[in-house]
N, C-alpha and C positions, 0 to 999 in steps of 0.2 A: 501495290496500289499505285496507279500511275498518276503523275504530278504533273503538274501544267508547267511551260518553260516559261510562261509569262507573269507579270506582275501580280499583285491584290485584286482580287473580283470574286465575281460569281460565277462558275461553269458547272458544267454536266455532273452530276455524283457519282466520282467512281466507283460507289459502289453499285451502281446499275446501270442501263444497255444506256452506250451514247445515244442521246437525242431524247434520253427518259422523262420521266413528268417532273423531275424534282432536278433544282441547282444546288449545289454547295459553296461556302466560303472558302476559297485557296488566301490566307494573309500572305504568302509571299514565299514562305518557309512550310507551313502545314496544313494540311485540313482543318479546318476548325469544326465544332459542332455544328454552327448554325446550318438550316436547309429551310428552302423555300420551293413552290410549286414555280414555273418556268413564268414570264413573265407575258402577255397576251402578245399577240400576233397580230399584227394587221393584215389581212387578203390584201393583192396584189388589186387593183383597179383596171378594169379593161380599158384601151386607150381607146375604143371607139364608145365608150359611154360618157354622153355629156354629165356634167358635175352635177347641176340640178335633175338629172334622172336618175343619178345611181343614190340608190339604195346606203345608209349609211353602215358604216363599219361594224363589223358585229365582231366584239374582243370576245376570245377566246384561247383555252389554253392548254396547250398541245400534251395529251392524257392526265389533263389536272383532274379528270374525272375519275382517275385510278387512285388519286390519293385519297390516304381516310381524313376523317374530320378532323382536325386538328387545330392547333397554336402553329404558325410560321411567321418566319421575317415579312413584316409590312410590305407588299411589293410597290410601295408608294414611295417607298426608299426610307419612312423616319425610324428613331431607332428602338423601336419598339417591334412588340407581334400581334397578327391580327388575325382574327378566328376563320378558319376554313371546314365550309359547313359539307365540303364533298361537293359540294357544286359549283357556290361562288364565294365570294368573299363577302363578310358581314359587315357593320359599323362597328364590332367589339375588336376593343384593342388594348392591350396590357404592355405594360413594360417590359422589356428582355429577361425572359430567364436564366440566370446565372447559370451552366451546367456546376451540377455536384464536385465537391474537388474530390482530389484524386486519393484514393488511401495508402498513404506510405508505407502499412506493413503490410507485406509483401503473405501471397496469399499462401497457407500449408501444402507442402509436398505432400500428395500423397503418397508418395513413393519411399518417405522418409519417416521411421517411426523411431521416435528417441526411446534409448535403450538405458535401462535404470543403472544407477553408478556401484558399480562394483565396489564401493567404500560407504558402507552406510554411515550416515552421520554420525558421530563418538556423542552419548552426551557427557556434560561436565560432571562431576562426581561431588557427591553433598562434602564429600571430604575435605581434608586438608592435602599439602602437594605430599605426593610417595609415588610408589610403582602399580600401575591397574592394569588389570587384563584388554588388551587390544581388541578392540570389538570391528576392527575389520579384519582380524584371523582368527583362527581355532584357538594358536599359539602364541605365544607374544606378549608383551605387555607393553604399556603406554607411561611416560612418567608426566605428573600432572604437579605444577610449580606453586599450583592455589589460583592462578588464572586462566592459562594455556597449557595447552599438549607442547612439549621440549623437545621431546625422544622418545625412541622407540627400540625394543628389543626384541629380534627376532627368536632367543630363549627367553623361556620365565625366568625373570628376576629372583635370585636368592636376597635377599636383604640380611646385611649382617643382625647377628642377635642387637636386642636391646638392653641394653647398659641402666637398668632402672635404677633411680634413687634410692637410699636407706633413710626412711625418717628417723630409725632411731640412731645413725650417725648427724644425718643435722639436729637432731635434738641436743646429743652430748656437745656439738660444735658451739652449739646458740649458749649452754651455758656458759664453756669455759671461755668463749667468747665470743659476747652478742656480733651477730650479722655473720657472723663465721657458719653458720649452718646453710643460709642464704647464697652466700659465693660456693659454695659444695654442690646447692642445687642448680646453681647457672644462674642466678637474679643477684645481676653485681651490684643494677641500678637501686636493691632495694635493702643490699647487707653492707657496700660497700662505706656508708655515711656512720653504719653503729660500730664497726671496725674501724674508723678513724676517728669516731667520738672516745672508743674505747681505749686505743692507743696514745693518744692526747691524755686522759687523764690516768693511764699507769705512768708515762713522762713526769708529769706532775709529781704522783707519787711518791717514786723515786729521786727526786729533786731535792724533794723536804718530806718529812713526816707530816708535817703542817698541811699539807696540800691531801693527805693520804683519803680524808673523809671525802674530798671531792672525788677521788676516784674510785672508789665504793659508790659513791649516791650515780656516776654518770654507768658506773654497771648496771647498778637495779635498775634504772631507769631506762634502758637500750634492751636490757635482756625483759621486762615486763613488753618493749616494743614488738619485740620481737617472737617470743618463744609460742606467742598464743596462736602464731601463722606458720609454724613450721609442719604439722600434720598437712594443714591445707593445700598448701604449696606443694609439698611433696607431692601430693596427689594429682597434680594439676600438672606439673612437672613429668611425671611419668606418662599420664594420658597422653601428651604432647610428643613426647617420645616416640610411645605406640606409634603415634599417626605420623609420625615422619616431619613432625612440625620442626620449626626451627625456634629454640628456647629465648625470649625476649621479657628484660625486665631486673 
């Protein structure tokens, strides 16, 4: 598209034959949108016609008859548009039309077809953290922490055996000594206060005779705490295991 070396105005639109029916806006730098029909012409006056015999000037506008009816720049110069009925111009006049802005995403290649991800999305597992099968291979497995994927193993995972509980070793524990079947299960937070209540008052105990009924009554009293939650636990304990949990409590 060829650009004018000169300043801001109006010239020919390059996009049609110079000397065409229509001018365009050069700002200085670019084409702009705006276009308007060419602006009237005055004929030239013959110099042997006196003033009061010639005929007066007839404006017209060099192939404005080619353009269709439209909205153009006012050729009046204000900064508005004014209606072009294909013949002449009207009294209708509107404000400048903003052109459309420009749309920033950039339009699809069709040359470019996005190609599905060779890694189907893993979902998260209703479980607790262990070893799962990798669900972007045949083979493999995935280790899941109870939040995120960590690791990954190109064999399947052997998981060592599971080490379960014996209830009826925490049972005989809790009696000969309350909380003692609780630390055997892994729940220190919850054996470890009836084993230091219990040790306290064998000290005792053995101190004086005198003291010896206090540490009978703080037995019954820790092992009643205690022994009605040792099936339970157990159980809870074990399931945890299965799943690879980590023992807390």
């Amino acid at each position: 598209m060829a650009s004018p070396s000169t300043g801001p105005g109006w010239y020919d639109d390059p996009n049609g034959s110079p000397g065409g029916p229509a001018e365009r806006y050069w700002d200085g730098t670019n084409w702009t949108p705006r276009r308007r029909p060419k602006k009237p012409t005055q004929p030239a006056r013959p110099q042997n016609v006196h003033q009061a015999d010639a005929p007066p000037p007839q404006a017209h506008f060099v192939g404005a008859h080619s353009l269709p009816a439209d909205w153009y720049d006012d050729p009046e110069g204000t900064d508005g548009e004014r209606w072009w009925d294909g013949r002449t111009w009207t009294t209708h006049r509107r404000p400048r039309s903003q052109p459309p802005p420009l749309d920033p995403t950039p339009a699809p290649n069709p040359m470019f077809q996005p190609q599905p991800s060779p890694y189907p999305s893993t979902p998260q597992p209703p479980l607790g953290s262990g070893w799962y099968p990798d669900q972007a291979g045949p083979v493999g497995q995935q280790y899941w922490d109870g939040q995120r994927w960590i690791a990954s193993s190109a064999q399947p995972v052997t998981p060592f055996p599971v080490q379960e509980k014996s209830s009826g070793v925490a049972l005989i524990l809790t009696i000969l000594w309350p909380g003692g079947g609780h630390l055997y299960l892994g729940l220190t937070k919850k054996g470890m206060p009836h084993v230091v209540a219990n040790a306290i008052g064998l000290a005792l105990g053995l101190l004086t005779l005198f003291l010896l009924p206090i540490t009978v009554l703080i037995w019954v009293v820790t092992l009643l705490m205690t022994v009605g939650s040792v099936s339970e636990d157990t159980y809870l304990v074990n399931d945890a295991l299965r799943r690879g949990q980590r023992i807390v409590g």
